[in-house]
KEKEPA-886569 format. One record per residue (C-alpha): residue number from 0; residue in one letter; x, y, z. Coordinates in Angstrom, 1 decimal, padded with zeros to 4 digits. Layout:
# residues N
(NUM; A; (X; Y; Z))
...
This chain:
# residues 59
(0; X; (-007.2; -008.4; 011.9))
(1; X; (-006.4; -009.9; 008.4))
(2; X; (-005.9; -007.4; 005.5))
(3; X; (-009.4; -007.1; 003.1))
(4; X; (-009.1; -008.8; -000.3))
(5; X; (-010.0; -007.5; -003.7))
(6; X; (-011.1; -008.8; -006.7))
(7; X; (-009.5; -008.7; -009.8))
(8; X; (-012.5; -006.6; -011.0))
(9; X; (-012.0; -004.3; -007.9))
(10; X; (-008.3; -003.6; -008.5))
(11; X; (-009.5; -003.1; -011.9))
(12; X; (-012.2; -000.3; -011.3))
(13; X; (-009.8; 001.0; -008.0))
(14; X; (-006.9; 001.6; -010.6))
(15; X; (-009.9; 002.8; -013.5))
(16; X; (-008.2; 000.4; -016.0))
(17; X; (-009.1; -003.0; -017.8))
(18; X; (-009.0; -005.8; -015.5))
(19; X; (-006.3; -007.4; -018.4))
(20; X; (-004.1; -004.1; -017.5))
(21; X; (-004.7; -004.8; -014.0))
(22; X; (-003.2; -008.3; -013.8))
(23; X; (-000.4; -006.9; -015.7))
(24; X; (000.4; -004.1; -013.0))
(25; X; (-000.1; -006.2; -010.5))
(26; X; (002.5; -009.0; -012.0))
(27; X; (004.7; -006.3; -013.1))
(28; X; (005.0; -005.2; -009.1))
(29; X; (005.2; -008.6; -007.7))
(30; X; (001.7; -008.6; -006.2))
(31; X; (000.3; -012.5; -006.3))
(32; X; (-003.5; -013.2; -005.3))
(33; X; (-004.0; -015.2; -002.1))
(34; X; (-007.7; -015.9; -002.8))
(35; X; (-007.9; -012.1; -004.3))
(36; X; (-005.2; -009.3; -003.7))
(37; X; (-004.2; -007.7; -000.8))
(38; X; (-006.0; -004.1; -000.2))
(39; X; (-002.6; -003.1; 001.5))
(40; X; (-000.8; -004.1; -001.6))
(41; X; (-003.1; -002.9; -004.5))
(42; X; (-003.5; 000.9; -002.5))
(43; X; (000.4; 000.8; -002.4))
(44; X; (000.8; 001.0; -006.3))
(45; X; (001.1; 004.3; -007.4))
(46; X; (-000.3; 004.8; -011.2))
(47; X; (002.1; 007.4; -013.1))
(48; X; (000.3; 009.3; -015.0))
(49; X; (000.7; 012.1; -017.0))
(50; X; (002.3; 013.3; -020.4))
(51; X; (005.7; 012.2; -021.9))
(52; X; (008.9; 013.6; -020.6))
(53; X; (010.6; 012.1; -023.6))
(54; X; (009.4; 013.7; -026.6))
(55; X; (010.2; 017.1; -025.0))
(56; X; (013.6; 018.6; -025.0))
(57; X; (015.0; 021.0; -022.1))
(58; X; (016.4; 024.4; -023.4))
């Protein structure tokens, strides 16, 4: 069976970011749209969120 498509508006609400953000993220990881993107490759991204580790120093 052939892996579901999404939208560009579906990875956008799946990921809860702008779909401009989205295109970027999925560029970024290499993901290119074959008549939408790949469910299987959209579900694989994993959104790191959280605070900044940088602005922190360890004792």
């Amino acid at each position: 069976m052939a892996d579901p498509v999404m939208s560009l508006a579906e990875v956008a609400e799946f990921l809860g970011i702008k779909p401009e953000s989205a295109s970027r993220l999925l560029r970024r990881h290499g993901i290119k749209p074959r008549r939408g993107y790949l469910r299987s490759e959209v579900k694989s991204l994993e959104r790191q969120q959280g605070r900044r580790t940088d602005l922190h120093k360890e004792d």
